[in-house]
C-alpha positions as CSV (number, residue, x, y, z in Angstrom):
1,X,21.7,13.3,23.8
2,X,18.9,12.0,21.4
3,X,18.2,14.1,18.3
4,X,14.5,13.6,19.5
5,X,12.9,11.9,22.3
6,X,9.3,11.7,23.0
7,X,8.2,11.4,27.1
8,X,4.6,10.3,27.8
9,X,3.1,11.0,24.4
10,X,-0.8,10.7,24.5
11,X,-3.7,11.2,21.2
12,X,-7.1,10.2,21.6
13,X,-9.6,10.3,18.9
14,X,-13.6,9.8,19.8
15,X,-13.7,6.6,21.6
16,X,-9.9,5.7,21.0
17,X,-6.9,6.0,22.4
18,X,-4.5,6.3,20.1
19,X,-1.3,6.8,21.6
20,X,-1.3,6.3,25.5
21,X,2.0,7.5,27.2
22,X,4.4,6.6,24.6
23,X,7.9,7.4,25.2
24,X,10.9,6.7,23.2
25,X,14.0,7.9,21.3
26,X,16.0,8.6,18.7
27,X,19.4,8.8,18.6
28,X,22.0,10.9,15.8
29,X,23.0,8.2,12.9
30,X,20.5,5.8,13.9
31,X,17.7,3.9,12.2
32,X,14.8,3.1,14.4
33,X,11.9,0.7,13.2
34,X,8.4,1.4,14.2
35,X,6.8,-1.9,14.2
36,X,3.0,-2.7,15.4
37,X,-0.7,-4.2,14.3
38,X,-3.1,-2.0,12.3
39,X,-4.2,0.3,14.7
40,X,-1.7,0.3,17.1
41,X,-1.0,3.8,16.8
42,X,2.5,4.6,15.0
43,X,1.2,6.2,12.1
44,X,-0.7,8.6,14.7
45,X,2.5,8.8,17.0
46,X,4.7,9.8,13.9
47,X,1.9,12.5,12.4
48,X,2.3,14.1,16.0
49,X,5.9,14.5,15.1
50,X,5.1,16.1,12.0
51,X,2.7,18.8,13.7
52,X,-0.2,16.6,11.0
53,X,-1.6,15.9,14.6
54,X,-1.7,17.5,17.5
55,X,-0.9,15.6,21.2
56,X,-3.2,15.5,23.8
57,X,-0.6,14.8,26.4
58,X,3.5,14.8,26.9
59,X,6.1,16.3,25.5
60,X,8.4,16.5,22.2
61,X,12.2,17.5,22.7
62,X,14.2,17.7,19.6
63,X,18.2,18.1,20.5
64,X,17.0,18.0,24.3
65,X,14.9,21.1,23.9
66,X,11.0,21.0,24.8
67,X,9.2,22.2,21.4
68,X,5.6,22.4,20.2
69,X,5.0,21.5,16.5
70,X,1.2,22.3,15.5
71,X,1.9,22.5,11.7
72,X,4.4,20.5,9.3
73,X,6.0,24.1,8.8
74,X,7.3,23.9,12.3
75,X,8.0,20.3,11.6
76,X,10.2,21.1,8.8
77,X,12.1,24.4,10.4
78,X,13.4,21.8,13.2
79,X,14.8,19.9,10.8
80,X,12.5,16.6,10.5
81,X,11.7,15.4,7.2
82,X,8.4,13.1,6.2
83,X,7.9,10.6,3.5
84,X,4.1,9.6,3.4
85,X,3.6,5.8,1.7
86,X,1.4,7.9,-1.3
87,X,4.1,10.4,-3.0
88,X,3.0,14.2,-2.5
89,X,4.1,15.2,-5.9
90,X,2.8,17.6,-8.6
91,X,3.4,14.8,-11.8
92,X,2.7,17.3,-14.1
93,X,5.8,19.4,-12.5
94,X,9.3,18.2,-12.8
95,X,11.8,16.8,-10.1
96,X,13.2,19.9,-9.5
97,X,10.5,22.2,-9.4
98,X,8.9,19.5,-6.5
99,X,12.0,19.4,-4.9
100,X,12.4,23.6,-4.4
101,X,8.3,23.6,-4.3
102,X,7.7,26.5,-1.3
103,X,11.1,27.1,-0.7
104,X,12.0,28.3,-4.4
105,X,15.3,30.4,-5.2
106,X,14.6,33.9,-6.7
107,X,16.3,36.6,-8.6
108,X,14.6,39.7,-8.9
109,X,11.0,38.3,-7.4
110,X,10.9,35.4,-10.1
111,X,11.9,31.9,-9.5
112,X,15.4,30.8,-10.5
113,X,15.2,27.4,-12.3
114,X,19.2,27.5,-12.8
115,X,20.1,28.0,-9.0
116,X,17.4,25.5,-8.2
117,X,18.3,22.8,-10.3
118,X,22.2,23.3,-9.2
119,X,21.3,23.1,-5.9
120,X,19.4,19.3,-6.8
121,X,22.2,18.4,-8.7
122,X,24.7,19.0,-5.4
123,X,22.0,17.7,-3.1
124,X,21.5,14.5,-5.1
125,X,25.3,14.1,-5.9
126,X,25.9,14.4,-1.8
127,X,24.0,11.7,-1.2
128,X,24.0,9.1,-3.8
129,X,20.4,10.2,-4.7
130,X,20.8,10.6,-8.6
131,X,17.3,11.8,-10.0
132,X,17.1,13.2,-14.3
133,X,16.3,17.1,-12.6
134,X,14.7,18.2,-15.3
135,X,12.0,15.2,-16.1
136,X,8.4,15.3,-14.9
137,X,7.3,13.2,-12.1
138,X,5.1,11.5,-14.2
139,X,8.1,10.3,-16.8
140,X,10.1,8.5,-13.8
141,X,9.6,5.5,-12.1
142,X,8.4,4.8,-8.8
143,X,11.5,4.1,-7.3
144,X,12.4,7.7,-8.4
145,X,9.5,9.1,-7.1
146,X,10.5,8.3,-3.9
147,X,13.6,9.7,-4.7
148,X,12.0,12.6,-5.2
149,X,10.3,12.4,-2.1
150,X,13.1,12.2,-0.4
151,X,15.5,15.1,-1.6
152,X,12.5,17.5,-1.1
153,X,13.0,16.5,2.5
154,X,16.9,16.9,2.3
155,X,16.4,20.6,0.9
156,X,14.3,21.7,3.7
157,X,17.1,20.7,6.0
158,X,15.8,17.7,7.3
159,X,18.0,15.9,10.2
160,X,15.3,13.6,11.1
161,X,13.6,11.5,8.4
162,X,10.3,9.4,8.9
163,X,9.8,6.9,6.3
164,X,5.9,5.7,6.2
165,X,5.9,2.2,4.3
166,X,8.8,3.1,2.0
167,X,9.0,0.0,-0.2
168,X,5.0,-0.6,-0.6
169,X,5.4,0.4,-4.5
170,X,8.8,-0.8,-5.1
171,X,11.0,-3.8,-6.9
172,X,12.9,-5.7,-5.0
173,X,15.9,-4.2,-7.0
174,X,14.6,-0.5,-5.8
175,X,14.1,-1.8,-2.5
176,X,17.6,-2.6,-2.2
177,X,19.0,0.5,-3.6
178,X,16.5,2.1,-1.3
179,X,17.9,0.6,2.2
180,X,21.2,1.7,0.4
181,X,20.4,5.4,0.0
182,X,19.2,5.1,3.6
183,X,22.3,4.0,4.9
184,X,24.1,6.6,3.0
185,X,22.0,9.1,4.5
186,X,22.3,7.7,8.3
187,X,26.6,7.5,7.7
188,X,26.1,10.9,7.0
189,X,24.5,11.9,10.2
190,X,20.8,12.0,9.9
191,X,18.2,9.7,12.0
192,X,15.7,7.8,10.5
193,X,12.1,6.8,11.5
194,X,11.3,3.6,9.8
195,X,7.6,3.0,9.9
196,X,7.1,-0.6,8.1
197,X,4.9,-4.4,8.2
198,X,8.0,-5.8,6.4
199,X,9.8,-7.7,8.8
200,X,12.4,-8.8,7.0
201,X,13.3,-5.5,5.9
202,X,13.4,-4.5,9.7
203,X,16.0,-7.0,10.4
204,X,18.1,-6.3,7.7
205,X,18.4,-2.5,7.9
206,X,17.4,-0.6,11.6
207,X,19.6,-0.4,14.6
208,X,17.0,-0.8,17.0
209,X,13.4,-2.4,16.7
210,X,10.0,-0.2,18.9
211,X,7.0,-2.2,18.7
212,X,3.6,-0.5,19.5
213,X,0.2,-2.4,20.4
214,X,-2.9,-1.1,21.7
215,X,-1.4,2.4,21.4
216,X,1.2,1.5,24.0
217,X,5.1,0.9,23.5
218,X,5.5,-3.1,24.4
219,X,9.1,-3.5,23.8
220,X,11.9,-2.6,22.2
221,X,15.0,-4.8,20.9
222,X,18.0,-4.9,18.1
223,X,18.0,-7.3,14.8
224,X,20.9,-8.9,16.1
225,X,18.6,-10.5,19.4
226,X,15.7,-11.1,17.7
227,X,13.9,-12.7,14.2
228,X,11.1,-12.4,12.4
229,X,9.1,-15.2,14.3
230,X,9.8,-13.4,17.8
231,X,8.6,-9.5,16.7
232,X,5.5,-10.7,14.6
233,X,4.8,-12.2,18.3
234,X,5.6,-9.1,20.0
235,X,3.6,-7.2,17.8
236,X,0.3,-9.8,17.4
237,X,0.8,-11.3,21.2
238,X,0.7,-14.7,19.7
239,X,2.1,-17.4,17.3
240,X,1.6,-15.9,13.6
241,X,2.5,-18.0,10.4
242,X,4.7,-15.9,8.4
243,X,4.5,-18.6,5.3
244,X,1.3,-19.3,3.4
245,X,0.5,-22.9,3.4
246,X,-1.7,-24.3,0.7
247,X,-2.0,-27.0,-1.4
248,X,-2.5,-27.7,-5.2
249,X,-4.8,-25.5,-6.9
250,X,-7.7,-27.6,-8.8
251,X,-8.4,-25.4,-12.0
252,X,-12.3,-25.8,-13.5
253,X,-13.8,-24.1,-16.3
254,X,-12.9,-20.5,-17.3
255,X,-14.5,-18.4,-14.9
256,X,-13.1,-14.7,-16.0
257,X,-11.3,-14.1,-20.0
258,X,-10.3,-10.7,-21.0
259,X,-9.6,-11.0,-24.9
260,X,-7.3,-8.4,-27.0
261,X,-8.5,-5.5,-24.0
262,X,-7.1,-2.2,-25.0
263,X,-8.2,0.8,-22.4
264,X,-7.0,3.9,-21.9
265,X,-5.9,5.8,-18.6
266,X,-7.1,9.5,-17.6
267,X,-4.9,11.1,-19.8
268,X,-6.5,9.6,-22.6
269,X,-3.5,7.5,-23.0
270,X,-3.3,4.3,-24.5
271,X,-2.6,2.5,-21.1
272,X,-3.5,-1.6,-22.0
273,X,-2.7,-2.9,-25.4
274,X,-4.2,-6.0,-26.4
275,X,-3.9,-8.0,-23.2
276,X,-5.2,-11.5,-23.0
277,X,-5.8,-13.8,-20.3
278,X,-7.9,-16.1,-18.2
279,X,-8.7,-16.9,-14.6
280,X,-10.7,-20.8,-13.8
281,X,-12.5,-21.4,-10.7
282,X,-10.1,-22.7,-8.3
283,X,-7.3,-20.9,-9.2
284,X,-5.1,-17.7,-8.3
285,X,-4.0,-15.3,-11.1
286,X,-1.5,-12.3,-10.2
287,X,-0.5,-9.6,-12.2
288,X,3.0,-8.2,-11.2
289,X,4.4,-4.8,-12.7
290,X,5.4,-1.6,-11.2
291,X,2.8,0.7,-10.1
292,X,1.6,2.7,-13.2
293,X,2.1,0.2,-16.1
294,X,-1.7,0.0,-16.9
295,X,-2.9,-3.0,-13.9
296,X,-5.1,-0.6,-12.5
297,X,-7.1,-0.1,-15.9
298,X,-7.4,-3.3,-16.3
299,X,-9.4,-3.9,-13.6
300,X,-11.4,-0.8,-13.8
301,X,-12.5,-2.2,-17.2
302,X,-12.9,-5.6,-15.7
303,X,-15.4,-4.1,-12.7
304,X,-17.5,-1.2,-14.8
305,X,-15.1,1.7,-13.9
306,X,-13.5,2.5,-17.1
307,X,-14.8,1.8,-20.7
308,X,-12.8,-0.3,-22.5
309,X,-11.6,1.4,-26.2
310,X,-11.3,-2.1,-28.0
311,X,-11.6,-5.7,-26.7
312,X,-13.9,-8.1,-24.6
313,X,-14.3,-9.4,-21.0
314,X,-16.6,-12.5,-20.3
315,X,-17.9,-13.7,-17.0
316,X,-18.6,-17.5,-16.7
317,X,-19.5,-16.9,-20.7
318,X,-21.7,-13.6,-20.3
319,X,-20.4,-10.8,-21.7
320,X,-19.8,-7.9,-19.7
321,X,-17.3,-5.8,-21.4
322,X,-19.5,-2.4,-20.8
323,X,-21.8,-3.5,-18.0
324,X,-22.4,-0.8,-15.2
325,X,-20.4,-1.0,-11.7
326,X,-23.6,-2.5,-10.3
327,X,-24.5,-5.1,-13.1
328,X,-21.3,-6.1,-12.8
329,X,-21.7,-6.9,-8.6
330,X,-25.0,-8.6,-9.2
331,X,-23.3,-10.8,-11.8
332,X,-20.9,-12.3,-9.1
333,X,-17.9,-10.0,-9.3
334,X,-16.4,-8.3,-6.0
335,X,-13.8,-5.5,-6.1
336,X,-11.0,-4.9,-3.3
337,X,-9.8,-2.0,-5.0
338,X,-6.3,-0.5,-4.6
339,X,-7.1,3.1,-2.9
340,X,-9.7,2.3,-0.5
341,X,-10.7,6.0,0.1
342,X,-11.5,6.7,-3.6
343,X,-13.0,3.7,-4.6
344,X,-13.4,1.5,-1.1
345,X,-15.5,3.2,1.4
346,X,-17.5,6.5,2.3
347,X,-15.7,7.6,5.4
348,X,-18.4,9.8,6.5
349,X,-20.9,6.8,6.4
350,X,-20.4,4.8,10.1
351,X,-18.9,1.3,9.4
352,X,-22.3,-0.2,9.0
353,X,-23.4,1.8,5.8
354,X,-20.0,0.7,4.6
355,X,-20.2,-3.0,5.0
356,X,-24.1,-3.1,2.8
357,X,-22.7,-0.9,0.5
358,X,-23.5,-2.4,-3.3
359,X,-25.8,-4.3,-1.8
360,X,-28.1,-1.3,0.1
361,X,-30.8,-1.8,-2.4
362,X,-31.0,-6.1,-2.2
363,X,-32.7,-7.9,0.8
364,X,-31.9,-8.4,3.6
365,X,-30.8,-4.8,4.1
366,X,-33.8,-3.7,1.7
367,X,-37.4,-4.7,1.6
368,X,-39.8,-2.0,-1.0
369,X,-37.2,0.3,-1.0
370,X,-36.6,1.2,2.7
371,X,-33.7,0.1,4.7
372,X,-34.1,-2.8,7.1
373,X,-31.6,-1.6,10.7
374,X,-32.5,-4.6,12.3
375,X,-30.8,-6.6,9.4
376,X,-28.0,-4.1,8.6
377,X,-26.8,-3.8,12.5
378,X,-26.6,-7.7,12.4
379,X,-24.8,-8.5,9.2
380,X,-22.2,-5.5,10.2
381,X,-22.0,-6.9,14.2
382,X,-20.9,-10.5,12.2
383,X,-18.4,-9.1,10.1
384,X,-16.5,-6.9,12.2
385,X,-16.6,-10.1,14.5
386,X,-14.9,-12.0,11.7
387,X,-12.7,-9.9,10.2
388,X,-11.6,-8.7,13.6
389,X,-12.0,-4.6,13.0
390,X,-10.8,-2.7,15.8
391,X,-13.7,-0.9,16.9
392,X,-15.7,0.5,19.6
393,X,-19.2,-0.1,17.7
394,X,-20.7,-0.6,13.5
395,X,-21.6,3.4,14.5
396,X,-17.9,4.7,14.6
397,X,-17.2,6.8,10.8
398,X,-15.4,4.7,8.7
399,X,-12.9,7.7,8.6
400,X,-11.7,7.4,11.7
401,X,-10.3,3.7,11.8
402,X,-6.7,3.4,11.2
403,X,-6.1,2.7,7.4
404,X,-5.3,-1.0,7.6
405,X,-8.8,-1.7,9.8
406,X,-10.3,0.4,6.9
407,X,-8.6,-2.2,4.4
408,X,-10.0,-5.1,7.0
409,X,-13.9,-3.4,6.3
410,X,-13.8,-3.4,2.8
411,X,-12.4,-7.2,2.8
412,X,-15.5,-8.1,4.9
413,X,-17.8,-6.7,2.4
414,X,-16.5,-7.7,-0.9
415,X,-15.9,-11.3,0.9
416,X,-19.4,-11.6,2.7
417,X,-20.8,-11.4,-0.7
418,X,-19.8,-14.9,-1.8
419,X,-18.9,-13.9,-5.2
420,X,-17.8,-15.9,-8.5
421,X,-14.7,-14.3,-8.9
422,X,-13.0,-12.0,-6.6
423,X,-11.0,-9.1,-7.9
424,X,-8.5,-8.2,-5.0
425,X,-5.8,-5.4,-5.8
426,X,-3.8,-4.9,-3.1
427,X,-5.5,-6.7,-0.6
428,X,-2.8,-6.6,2.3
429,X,-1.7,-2.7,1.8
430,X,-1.1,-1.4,5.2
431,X,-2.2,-4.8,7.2
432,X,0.1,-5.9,9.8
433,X,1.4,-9.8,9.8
434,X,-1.4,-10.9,11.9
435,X,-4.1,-9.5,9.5
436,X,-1.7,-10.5,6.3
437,X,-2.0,-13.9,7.9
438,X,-6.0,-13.9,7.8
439,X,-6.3,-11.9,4.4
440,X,-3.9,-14.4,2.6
441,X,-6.2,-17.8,4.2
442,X,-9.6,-16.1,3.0
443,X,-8.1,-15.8,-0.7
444,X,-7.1,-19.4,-0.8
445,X,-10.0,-20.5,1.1
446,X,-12.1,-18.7,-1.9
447,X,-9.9,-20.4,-4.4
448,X,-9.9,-23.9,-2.0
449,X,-14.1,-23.0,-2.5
450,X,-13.8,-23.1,-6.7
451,X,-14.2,-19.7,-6.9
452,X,-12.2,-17.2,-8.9
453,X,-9.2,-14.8,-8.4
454,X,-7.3,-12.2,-9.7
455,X,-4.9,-11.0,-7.2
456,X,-3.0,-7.8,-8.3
457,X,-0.1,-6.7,-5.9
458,X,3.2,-4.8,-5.4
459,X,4.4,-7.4,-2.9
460,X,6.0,-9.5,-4.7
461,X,6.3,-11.8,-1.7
462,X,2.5,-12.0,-1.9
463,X,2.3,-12.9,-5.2
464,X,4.6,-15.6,-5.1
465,X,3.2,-17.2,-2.1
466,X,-0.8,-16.4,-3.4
467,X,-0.3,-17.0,-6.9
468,X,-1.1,-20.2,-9.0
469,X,0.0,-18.4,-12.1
470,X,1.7,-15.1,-12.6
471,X,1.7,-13.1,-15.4
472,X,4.3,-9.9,-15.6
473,X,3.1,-6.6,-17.6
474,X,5.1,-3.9,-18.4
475,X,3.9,-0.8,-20.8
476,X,0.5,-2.1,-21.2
477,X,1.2,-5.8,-22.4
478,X,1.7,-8.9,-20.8
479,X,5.7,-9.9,-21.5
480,X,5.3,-13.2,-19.3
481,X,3.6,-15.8,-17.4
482,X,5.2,-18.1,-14.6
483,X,4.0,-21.4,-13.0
484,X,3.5,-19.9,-9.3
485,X,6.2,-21.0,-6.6
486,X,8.9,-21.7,-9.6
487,X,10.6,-17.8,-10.2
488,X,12.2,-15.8,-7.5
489,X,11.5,-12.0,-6.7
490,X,14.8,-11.0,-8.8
491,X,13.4,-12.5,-12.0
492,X,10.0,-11.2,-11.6
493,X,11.8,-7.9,-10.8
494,X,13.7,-7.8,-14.5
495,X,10.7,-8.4,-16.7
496,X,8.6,-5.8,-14.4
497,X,11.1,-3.5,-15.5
498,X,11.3,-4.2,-18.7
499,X,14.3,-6.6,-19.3
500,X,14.0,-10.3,-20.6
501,X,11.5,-9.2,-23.1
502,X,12.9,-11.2,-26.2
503,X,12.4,-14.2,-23.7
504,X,9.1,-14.3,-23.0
505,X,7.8,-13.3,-26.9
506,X,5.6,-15.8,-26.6
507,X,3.4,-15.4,-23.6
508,X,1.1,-18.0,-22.8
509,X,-1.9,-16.7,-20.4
510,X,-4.2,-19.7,-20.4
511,X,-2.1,-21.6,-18.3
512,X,0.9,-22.8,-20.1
513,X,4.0,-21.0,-18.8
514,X,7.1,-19.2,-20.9
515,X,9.9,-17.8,-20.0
């Protein structure tokens, strides 16, 4: 009998159907992979699981019992377990108190920290999940985050574990020990709901392989009768090409330098120490670290969002170290920015509003201050085109696209602007292989074009396939640079982490290569 089995399951949204009669199972000690394009409706299917959504048709049976879950509480008390691709942790509390967070021990009507953190210690020894108990979040590393994450699940008695996009943030060394841990967990009787792009991580860890398009299940196999070639085609319906071709990179003058940049993060911390480094026309620069070691404020500074506390940044030899957001877009800079929602998109503006946005107050979209429609419904009827957003109309809310189609908008904006140098921070975050396919050939069609880029990502797949150069930061401070296509993900993985530092001394970020 499956530990859950969905029959007929059916969401619609406004002018979408998200899921449309989707059945399947999952069975005790299993890993099942949820694999399917932006948009095709797994991320919704799972939330209905979670009671985040709630189902317009069908049914839910968990242990063959019928069961209604409106609310993650009700999730939770039948024993499934969710772990959303952005951690929901309090940083500021520590991996214990997260862990018991709603579901705290008492003594007396006040919390007891000593029964708690004994029962984390037993939890985490069970499994092979070791975490420090009594460090804040914000002190540990991603790959303990998730952790984290995970145990929080395992306290409430989860049975059944969904896992949204679990190695999006991670090292290739954490990714491993992840899959690990999961195993660990499945031996020991739970099920696991793998939600992921990766394809080769599919192959390498689930028991059986769904794949979802159009909101409809469209088959289903096991790793060991399929490869990576045959689900990107079950998941696209066509031929995708899972390696980025592209020739030698022609570098020209020095489009983008960032000299001796020191900025701080939110916390007032010092977050980027004197970094140094430059980015020609015609090239791809990456930056590769772990999520938190100070990328992120270096392209705030870079783009107007942050002041820098010491340093310079030039553009094609004009200063703009403390230029506003919008001198800094007029000057030929564009911005895919890591968190589309913060920083990418309005969702309550339709995708129209979206697509001028920067550019609202320029012609053609603007003639003495009013709007033009006529010009704004054709630029965003193009784009869309292009870019291929799934959508009914340029009038649906932003909001209500599925996160990688949101990520495909804000591409067709900060792209349609023809800029100098194109800032792209995790450009392919929650795309499927048939958009990763498109995103990667616009960046090295830009670069092919003698334009500029700084490509910062987690996937460290991306970045060696995208990257002409790559330089590694750790703490704030470069620690090396690599000739693109000549280090593996392993190497990359030690100095993101901190080791090799006595090696690479002597970085080189102008185009010479140590290490």
């Amino acid at each position: 009998m499956p530990v859950l089995e969905l029959r007929g399951v059916t969401k619609v949204f406004p002018g979408v159907v998200a899921n449309d009669d989707v059945s399947l199972t999952l069975e005790r000690g299993e890993i099942v992979a949820l694999l399917g394009e932006n948009g095709a409706g797994k991320s919704t299917l799972m939330n209905v699981v979670y009671g985040l959504l709630t189902p317009d048709g069908g049914e839910i049976l968990v242990d063959g019992n019928p069961v209604r879950i409106r609310r993650p509480r009700q999730a939770i008390d039948l024993g499934i377990g969710m772990v959303h691709q952005h951690f929901m942790l309090v940083e500021t509390l520590t991996a214990t108190e997260n862990i018991v967070l709603g579901r705290e021990p008492t003594r007396l009507g006040v919390v007891d920290l000593a029964v708690a953190r004994a029962s984390v210690v037993e939890l985490s020894e069970r499994y092979g999940l070791k975490v420090d108990p009594d460090k804040r979040v914000m002190e540990l590393s991603v790959g303990m985050q998730q952790r984290v994450e995970i145990l929080k699940a395992l306290y409430q008695g989860a049975r059944i574990l969904i896992l949204d996009e679990p190695t999006a943030v991670l090292t290739p060394q954490e990714v491993t020990e992840l899959f690990g841990v999961v195993r660990s967990l499945v031996t020991a009787g739970l099920s696991v709901v793998l939600i992921t792009h990766k394809l080769e991580e599919v192959l390498a860890s689930a028991d059986r392989v769904v794949v979802m398009r159009d909101g409809r299940v469209v088959g289903e196999t096991r790793p060991s009768d399929t490869d990576e070639i045959s689900l990107a085609r079950m998941m696209v319906g066509r031929d995708v090409v899972l390696r980025v071709e592209k020739g030698p990179a022609n570098p020209g003058e020095v489009a983008l330098e960032v000299t001796d940049l020191d900025v701080d993060d939110d916390r007032r911390l010092h977050a980027v120490k004197g970094v140094s480094f430059q980015v020609r026309r015609g090239e791809v620069v990456a930056i590769a670290g772990v999520s938190g070691n100070g990328q992120s404020e270096i392209i705030e500074a870079i783009v107007g969002l942050r002041r820098p506390r010491g340093g310079s940044i030039t553009l094609l030899g004009h200063d703009i170290t403390h230029s506003s957001t919008a001198s800094t877009i007029a000057a030929g800079v564009s911005h895919v920015p890591e968190d589309r929602h913060r920083r990418g998109l309005v969702l309550e503006f339709d995708l129209a509003e979206n697509l001028i946005l920067g550019d609202h107050r320029r012609m053609p979209f603007s003639r003495r201050g009013f709007l033009r429609p006529k010009a704004i419904a054709a630029t965003a009827k193009k784009r869309i085109s292009e870019y291929d957003v799934r959508t009914p109309s340029a009038s649906v809310l932003a909001g209500n696209l599925s996160g990688g189609n949101q990520q495909k908008l804000v591409l067709a904006r900060e792209l349609g602007r023809d800029p100098e140098c194109l800032i792209a921070a995790q450009p392919t975050r929650g795309l499927d292989v048939g958009a990763i396919e498109f995103v990667h050939k616009r960046i090295l069609a830009e670069r092919d074009a003698g334009k500029a880029v700084l490509l910062v990502s987690l996937e460290l797949e991306e970045v060696q396939s995208l990257a002409d150069r790559i330089l590694v930061i750790y703490e704030g401070r470069l620690v090396a640079e690599f000739a693109g296509g000549q280090v593996d993900a392993e190497t990359l993985g030690v100095y993101m982490t901190g080791g090799g530092r006595g090696a690479a001394s002597g970085v080189s970020t102008t185009g010479g290569v140590s290490a």
